[in-house]
C-alpha positions as CSV (number, residue, x, y, z in Angstrom):
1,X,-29.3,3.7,40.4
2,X,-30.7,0.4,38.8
3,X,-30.0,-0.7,35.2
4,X,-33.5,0.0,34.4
5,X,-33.8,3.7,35.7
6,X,-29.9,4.3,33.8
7,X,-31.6,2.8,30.8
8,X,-34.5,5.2,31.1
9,X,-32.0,8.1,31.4
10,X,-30.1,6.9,29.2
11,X,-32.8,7.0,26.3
12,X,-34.2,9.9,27.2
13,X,-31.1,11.4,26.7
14,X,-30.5,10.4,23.4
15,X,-31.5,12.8,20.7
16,X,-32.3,10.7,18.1
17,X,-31.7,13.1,16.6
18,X,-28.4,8.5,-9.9
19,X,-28.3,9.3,-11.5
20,X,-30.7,8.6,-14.8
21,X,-30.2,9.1,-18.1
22,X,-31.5,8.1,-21.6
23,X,-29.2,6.9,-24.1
24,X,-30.2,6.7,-28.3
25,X,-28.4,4.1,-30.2
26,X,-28.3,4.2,-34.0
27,X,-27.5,0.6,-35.4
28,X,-26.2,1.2,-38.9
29,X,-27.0,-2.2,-41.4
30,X,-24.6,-3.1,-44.0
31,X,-25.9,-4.6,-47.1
32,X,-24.3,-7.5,-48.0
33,X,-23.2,-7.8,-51.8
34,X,-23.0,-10.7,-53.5
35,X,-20.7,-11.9,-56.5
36,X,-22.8,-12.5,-59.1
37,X,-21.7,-14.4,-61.9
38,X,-21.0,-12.2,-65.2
39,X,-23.8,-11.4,-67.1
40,X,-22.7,-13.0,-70.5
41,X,-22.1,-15.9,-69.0
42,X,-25.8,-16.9,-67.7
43,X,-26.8,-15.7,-71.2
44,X,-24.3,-17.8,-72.8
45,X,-25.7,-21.0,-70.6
46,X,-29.4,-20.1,-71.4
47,X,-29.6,-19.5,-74.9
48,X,-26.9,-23.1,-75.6
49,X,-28.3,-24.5,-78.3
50,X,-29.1,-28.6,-77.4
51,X,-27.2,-29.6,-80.6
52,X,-23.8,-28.3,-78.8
53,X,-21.7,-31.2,-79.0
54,X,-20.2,-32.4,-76.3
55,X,-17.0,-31.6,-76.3
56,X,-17.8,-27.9,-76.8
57,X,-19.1,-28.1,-73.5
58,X,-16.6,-30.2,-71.9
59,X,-14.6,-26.6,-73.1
60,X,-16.8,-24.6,-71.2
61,X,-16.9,-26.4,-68.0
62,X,-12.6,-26.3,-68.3
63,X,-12.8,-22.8,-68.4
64,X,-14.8,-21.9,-65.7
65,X,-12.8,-24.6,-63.3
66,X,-9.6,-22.8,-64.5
67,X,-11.7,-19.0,-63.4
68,X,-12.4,-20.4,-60.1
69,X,-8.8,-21.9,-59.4
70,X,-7.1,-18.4,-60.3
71,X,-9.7,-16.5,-57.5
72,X,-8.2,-19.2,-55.4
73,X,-4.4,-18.9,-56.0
74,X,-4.8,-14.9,-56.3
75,X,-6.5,-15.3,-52.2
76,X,-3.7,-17.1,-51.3
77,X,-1.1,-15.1,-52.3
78,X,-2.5,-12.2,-51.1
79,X,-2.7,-13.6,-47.4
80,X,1.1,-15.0,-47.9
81,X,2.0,-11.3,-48.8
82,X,0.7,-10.2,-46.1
83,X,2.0,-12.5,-43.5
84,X,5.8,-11.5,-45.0
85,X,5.0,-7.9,-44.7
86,X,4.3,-8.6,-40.7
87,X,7.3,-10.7,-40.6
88,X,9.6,-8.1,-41.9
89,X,7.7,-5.3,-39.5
90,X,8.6,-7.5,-36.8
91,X,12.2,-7.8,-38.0
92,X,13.0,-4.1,-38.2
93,X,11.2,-3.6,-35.0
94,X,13.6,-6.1,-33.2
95,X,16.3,-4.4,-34.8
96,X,15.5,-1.2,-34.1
97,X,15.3,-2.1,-30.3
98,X,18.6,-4.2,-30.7
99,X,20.3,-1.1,-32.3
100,X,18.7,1.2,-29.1
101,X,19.6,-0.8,-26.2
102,X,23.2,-1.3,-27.6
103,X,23.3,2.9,-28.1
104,X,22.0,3.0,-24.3
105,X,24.3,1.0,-23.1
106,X,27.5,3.0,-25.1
107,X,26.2,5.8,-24.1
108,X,26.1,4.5,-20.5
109,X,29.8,3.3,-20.3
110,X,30.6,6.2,-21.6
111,X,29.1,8.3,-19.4
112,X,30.6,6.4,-16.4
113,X,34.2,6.5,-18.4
114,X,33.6,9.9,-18.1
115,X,33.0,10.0,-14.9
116,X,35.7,7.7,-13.2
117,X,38.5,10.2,-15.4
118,X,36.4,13.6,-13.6
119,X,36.6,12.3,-10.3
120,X,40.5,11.5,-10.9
121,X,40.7,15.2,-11.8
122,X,38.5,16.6,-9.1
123,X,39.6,14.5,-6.1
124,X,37.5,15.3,-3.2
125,X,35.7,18.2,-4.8
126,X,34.5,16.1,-8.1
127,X,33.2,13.7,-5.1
128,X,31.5,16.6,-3.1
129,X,30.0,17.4,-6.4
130,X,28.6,14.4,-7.6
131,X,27.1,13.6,-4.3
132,X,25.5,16.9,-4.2
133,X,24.3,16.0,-7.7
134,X,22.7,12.7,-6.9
135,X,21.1,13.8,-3.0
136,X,17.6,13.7,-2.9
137,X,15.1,16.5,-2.4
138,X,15.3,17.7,0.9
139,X,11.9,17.4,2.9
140,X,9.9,20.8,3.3
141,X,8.3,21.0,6.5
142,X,5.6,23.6,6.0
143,X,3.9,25.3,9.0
144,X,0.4,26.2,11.2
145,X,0.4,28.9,8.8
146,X,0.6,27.3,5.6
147,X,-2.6,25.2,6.4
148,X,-5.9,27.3,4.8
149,X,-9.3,26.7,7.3
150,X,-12.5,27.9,6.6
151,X,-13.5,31.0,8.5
152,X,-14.2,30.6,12.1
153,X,-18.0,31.2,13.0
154,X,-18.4,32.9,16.4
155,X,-21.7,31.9,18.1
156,X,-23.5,32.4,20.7
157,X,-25.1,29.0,20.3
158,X,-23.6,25.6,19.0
159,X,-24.7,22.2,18.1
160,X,-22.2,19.1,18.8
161,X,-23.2,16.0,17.7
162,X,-21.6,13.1,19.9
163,X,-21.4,9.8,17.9
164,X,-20.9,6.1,20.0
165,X,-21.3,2.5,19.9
166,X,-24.2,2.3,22.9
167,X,-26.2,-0.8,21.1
168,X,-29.3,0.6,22.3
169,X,-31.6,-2.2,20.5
170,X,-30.1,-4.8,22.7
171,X,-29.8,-3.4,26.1
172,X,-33.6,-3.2,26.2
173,X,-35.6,-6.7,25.2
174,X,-39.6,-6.9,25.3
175,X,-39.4,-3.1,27.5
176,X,-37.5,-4.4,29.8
177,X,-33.8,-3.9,30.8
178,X,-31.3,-6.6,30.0
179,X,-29.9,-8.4,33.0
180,X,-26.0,-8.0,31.6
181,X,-24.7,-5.1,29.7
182,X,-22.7,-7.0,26.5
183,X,-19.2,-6.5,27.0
184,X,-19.6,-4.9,23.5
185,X,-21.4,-1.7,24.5
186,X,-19.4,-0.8,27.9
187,X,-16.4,1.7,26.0
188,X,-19.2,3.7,24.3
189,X,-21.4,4.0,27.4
190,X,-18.8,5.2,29.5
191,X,-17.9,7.5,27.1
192,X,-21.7,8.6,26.9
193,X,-21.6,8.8,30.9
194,X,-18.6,11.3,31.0
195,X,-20.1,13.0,28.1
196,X,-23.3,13.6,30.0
197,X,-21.8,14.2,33.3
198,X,-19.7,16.9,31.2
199,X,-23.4,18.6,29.6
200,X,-24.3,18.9,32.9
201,X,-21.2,21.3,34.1
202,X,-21.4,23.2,31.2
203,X,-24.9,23.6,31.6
204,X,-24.4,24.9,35.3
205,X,-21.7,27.3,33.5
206,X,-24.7,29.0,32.0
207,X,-23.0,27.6,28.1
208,X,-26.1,27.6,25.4
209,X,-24.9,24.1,23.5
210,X,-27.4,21.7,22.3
211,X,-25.9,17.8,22.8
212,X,-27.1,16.0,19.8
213,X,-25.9,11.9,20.7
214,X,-26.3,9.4,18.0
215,X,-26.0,5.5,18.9
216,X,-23.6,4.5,15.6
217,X,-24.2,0.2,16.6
218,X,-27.8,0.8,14.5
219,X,-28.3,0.5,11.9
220,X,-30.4,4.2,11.5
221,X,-27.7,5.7,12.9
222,X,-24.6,4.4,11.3
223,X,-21.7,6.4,10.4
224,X,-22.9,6.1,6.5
225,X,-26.6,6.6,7.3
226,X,-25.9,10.1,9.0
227,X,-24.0,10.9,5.9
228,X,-26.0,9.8,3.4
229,X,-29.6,11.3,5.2
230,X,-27.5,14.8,5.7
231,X,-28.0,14.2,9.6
232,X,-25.2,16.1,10.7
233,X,-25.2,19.1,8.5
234,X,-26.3,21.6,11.4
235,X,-23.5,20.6,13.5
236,X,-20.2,22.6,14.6
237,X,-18.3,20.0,15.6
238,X,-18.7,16.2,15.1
239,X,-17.0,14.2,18.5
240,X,-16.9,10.4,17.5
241,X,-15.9,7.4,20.1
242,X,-16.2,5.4,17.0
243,X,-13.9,2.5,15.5
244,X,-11.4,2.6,13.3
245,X,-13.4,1.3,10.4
246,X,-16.1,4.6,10.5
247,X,-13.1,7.2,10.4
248,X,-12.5,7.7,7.5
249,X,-16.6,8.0,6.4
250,X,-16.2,10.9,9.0
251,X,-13.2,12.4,7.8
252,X,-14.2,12.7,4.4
253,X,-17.8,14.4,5.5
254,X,-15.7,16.7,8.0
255,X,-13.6,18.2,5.2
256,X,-16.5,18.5,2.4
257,X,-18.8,20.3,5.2
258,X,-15.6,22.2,6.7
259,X,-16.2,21.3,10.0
260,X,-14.0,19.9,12.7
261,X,-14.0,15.7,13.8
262,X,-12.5,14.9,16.4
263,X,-12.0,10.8,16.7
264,X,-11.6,10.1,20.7
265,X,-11.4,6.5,20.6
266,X,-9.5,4.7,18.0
267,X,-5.9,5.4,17.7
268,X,-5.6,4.8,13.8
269,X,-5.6,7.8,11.2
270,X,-8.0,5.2,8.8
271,X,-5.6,6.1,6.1
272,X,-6.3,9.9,5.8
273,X,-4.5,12.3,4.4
274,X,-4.9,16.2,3.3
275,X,-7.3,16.8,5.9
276,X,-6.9,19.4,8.3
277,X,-10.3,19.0,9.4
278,X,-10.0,15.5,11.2
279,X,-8.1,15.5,14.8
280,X,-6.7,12.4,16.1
281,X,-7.2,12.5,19.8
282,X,-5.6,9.4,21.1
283,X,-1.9,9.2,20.0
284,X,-0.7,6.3,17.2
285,X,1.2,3.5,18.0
286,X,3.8,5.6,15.6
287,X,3.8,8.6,18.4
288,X,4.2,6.0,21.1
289,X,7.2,4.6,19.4
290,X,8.6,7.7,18.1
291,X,8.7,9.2,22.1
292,X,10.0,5.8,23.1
293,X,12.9,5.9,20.8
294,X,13.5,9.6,21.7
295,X,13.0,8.8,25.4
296,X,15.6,6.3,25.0
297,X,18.7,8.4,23.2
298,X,17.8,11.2,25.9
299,X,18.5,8.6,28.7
300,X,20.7,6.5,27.5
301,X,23.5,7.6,24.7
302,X,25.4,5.4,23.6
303,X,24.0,2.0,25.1
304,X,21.9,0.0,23.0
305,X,18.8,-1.5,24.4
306,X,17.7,-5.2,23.3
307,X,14.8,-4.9,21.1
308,X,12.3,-8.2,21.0
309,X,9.9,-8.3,18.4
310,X,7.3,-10.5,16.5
311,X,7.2,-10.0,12.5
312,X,4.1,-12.4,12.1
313,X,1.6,-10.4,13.8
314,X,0.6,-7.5,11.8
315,X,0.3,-5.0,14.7
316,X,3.8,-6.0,16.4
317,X,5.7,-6.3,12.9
318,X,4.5,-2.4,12.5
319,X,5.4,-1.7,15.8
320,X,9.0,-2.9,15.1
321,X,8.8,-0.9,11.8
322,X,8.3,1.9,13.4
323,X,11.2,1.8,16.1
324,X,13.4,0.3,13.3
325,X,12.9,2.2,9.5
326,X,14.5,6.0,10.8
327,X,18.1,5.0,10.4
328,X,19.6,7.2,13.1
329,X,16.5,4.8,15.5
330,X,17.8,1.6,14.3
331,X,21.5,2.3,16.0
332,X,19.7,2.4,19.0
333,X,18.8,-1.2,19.2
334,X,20.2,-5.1,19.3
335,X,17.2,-6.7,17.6
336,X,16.1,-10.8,18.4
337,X,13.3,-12.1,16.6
338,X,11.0,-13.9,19.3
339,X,8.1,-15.3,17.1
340,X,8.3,-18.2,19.7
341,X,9.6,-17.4,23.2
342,X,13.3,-16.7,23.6
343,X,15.6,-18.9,25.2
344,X,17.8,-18.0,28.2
345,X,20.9,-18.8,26.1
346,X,20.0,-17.0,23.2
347,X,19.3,-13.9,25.8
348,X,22.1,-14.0,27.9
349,X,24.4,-13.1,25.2
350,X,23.0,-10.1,24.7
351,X,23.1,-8.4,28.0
352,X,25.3,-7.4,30.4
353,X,24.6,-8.8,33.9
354,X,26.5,-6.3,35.7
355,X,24.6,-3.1,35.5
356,X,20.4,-2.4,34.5
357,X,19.8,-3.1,30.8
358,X,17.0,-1.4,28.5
359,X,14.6,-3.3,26.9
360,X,12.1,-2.6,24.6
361,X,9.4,-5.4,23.5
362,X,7.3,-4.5,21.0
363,X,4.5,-7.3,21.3
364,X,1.2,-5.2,21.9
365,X,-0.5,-9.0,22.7
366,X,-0.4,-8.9,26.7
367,X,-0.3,-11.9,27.5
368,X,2.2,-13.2,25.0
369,X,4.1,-10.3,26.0
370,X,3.6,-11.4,29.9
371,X,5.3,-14.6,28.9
372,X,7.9,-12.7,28.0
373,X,8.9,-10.6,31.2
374,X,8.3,-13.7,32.9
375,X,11.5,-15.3,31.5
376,X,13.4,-12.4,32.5
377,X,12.2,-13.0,36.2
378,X,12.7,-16.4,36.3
379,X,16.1,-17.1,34.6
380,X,17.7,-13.6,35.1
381,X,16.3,-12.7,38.8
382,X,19.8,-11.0,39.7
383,X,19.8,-9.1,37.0
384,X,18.0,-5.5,36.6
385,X,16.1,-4.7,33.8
386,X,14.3,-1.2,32.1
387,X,11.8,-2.5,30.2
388,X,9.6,-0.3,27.8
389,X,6.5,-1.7,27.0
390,X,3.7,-1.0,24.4
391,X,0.7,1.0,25.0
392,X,-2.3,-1.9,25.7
393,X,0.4,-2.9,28.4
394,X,-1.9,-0.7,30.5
395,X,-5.1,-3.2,30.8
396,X,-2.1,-6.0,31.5
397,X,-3.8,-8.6,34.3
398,X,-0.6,-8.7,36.3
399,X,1.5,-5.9,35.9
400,X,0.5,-3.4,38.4
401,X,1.2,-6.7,41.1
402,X,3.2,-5.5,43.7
403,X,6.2,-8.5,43.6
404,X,5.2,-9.5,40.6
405,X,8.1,-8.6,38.7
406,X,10.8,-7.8,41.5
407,X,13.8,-7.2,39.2
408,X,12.0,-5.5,36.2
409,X,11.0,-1.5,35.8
410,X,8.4,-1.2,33.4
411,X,7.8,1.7,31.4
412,X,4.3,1.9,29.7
413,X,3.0,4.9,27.6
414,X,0.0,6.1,27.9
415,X,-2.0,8.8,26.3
416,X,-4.5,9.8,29.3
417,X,-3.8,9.9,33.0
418,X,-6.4,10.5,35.9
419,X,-4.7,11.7,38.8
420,X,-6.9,10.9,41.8
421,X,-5.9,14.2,43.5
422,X,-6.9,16.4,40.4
423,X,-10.2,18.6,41.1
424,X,-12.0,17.1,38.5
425,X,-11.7,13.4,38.8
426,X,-13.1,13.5,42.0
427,X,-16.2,15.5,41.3
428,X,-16.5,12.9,38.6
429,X,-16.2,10.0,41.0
430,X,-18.8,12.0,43.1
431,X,-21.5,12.7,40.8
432,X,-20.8,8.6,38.5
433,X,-21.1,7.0,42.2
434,X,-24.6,9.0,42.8
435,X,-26.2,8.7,39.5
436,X,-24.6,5.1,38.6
437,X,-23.0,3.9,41.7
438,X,-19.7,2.6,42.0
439,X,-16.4,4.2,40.5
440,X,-16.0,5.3,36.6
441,X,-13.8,3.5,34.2
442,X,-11.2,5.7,31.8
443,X,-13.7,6.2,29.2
444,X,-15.8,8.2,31.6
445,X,-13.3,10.6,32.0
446,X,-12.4,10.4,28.7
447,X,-15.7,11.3,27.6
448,X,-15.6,14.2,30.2
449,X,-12.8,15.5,29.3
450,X,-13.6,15.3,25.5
451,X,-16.9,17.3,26.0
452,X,-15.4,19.7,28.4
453,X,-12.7,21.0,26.5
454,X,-14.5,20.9,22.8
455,X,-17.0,23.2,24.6
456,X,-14.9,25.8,25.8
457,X,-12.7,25.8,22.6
458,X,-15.7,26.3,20.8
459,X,-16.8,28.9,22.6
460,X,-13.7,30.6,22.7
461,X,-12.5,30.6,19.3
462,X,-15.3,29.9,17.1
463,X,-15.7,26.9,15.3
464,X,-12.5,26.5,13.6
465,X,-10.2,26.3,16.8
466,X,-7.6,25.1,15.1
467,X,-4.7,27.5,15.1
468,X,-5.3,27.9,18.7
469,X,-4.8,24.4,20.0
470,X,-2.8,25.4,22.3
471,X,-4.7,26.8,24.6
472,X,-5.1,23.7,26.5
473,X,-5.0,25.4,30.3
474,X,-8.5,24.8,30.4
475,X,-8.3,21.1,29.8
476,X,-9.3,18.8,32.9
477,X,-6.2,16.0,32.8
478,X,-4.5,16.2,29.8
479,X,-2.4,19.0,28.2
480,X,-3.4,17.7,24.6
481,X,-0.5,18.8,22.3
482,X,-2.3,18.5,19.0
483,X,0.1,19.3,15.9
484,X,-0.2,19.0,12.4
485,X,1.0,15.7,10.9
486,X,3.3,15.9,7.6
487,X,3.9,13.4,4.9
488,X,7.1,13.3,2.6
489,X,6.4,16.3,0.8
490,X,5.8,18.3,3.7
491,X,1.7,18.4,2.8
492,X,-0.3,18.6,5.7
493,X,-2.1,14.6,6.7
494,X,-4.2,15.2,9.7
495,X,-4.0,17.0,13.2
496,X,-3.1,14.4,16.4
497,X,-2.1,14.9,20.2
498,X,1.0,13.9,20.4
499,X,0.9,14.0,24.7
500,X,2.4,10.8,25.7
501,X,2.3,9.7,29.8
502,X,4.3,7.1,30.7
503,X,3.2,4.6,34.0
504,X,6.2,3.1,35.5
505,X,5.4,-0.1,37.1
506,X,7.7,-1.5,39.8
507,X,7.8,-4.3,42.5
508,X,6.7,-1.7,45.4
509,X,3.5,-0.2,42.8
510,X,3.7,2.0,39.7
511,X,4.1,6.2,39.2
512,X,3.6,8.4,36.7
513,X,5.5,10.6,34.5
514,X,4.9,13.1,32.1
């Protein structure tokens, strides 16, 4: 099909689809008073007679000079009063605090007095006892159960609104179809493909679902704009191949409208918590490490593996946080810090050139992390190496090279995998290469699969699917093993599929495990 007939399609698929208040104020004016000077006096200077000598006057003025300087004196020792009583507030205060913080600290010798002659006394029970004392809560992990959902709405009839970057406005210029898709819009019209190659099953499947897709790149269709002009209030379930940045918008509009969202793209939470509404399809970089690390105590106990990392990269230094912060994890690892490329020397003293060694790298930047296993090649090319690898290892230019990295295994985690054998991915490939021509990327079967399964949960359970997540049979590819996510206090975060594949790459080609 040409670009322009897909554009066609492609539009005419899209369903395009203070407060105020008065406030009174009162201003209340204070009359000013004024000394005025005693009454006698003003008679006593208006009825003077002119044959007052001068001296009697002289009198007068002395008096009145001698009035004013008392007013005077009085004012200032009324302000030096009050600057000693502030003094000697301050000086009780200080020596109240003095007196408090010296009874804190008796009382805090004393208390450890006492406890140093207790646990000569006790021996090991006093110990067991003030350990026990000083332990901290322990975690509770609360359950499907605990989580409250709204009722689950059994139709006949749904509405799922499908949200994606497609960047409609610039794909068509003056009518016309643009020559070159921007790299930009390619993930979210993939995703739109799979999605639409998915309406079409269910629609042969006899399934009564109205497909409501909404380009999120403009600006009348943005994540906040479908919020704010209530766009999305008919829908049962809100699918979003959106970035990390719109989540939480989402989320938030999910829970308040008790409806499920389920983000397909992004692999970060966007900071959410208590919101067993919003499903995090693609596993975190936290999951990915958290199998890796389990992966790696299952295979091999009681080795270490050689863990490089980068701290001055956000996304590695979090990386490392995560294999690194569970205690019992950090055992499991001989860290060196490779913010610039290792040396051989600095490697070779930390493996063992007589039998394979584990490695894990936790550089998610490909080609730095390229550089990397290069050095292992080149200055260790007798040596065998199990590497583990991050999860954007997967798009890695030169990793699925046969001979490219003859003494390395690499292990890369991956949340989907499309077997070429399975059923579906070849009646995928069939109908992409008529209508489209050529062979679908992973976010057309990830926008397949996404629509595919969403459909017949919905139709099976109702709305709120949750509690039955696992019944994932009818799932194309993946076996999604969505759980609830706790924090600390065992309240419930979010839901996310914790399904991890791992790729193993090797000189002769690469396989996959489960």
């Amino acid at each position: 099909m040409t670009k322009s007939k897909f554009i066609a399609v492609l539009l005419l698929t899209v369903f395009a689809v203070g407060y105020a208040g008065d406030a009174e104020a009162q201003f209340w004016k204070r009359k000013k008073h004024t000394h005025k000077s005693k009454s006698h006096k003003k008679k006593s200077v208006e009825n003077t007679d002119e044959a007052t000598n001068e001296e009697d006057l002289r009198a007068d003025q002395d008096s009145n000079a001698s009035h004013e300087l008392t007013k005077k004196e009085r004012k200032e020792l009324k302000k030096k009063e009050k600057h000693e009583r502030k003094e000697r507030e301050k000086k009780e205060k200080r020596e109240k605090e003095q007196k408090e913080k010296k009874e804190k600290k008796e009382k805090k010798e004393q208390a450890a007095k006492e406890k140093k002659v207790k646990s000569k006394k006790g021996g090991k029970k006093s110990r067991k006892s003030a350990a026990t004392a000083t332990r901290e809560p322990v975690m509770v992990i609360r359950k499907w159960a605990d989580i409250e959902y709204a009722p689950s709405q059994r139709k006949t009839h749904f509405r799922i609104d499908v949200l994606a970057p497609l960047f409609l406005d610039e794909l068509v210029k003056n009518g016309y179809a643009v020559k070159d898709i921007p790299e930009k819009a390619v993930a979210g019209l993939n995703f739109y493909k799979g999605v639409q190659i998915a309406a079409d099953s269910l629609k042969k499947a006899n399934f009564d679902i109205d497909i409501f897709v909404h380009d999120v790149s403009s600006l009348f269709e943005s994540t906040d704009m479908l919020v704010r002009k209530n766009m999305l209030d008919s829908s049962d379930l809100i699918l979003g191949a959106v970035q990390a940045k719109d989540v939480p918008v989402l989320a938030a509009y999910a829970k308040a409208k008790q409806v499920n969202f389920i983000s397909a793209l992004s692999p970060a939470d966007g900071g959410i918590k208590d919101n067993q509404y919003f499903t995090l399809l693609q596993p975190s970089l936290k999951s990915h490490c958290e199998w890796i690390a389990a992966d790696l105590e299952k295979r091999y106990a009681g080795r270490k593996a050689l863990m490089l990392y980068r701290t001055y990269l956000p996304a590695d230094l979090n990386a490392y946080k995560y294999f690194t912060d569970d205690t019992a994890n950090r055992k499991l690892f001989n860290p060196l810090l490779c913010n610039s490329l290792p040396k051989k020397e600095n490697i070779a003293v930390m493996i063992d050139t007589s039998r394979v060694n584990t490695i894990v790298v936790s550089v998610l930047d490909n080609v730095y992390a390229d550089s990397i296993l290069r050095i292992f090649k080149r200055d260790f090319p007798n040596v065998r190496f199990e590497v583990y690898g991050m999860p954007s290892w997967g798009t890695m230019a030169n990793i699925g090279k046969p001979g490219m990295y003859p003494n390395l295994s690499i292990n890369v985690t991956q949340p989907f995998n499309f077997d070429p054998a399975n059923p579906s991915v070849q009646y995928i490939d069939k109908v992409f290469k008529k209508e489209y021509g050529g062979r679908p990327q992973e976010m057309v079967y990830r926008g397949y699969e996404t629509m595919f399964w969403y459909a017949n949960m919905l139709m099976r359970h109702g709305t709120i699917f949750n509690k039955q997540y696992n019944d994932n049979e009818i799932a194309p590819f993946t076996h999604f093993e969505i759980a609830p996510q706790w924090d600390a206090a065992g309240n419930v975060l979010y839901m996310e599929n914790k399904h991890i594949f791992v790729h193993k790459y090797e000189s002769a080609g690469f396989n996959t495990n489960k």
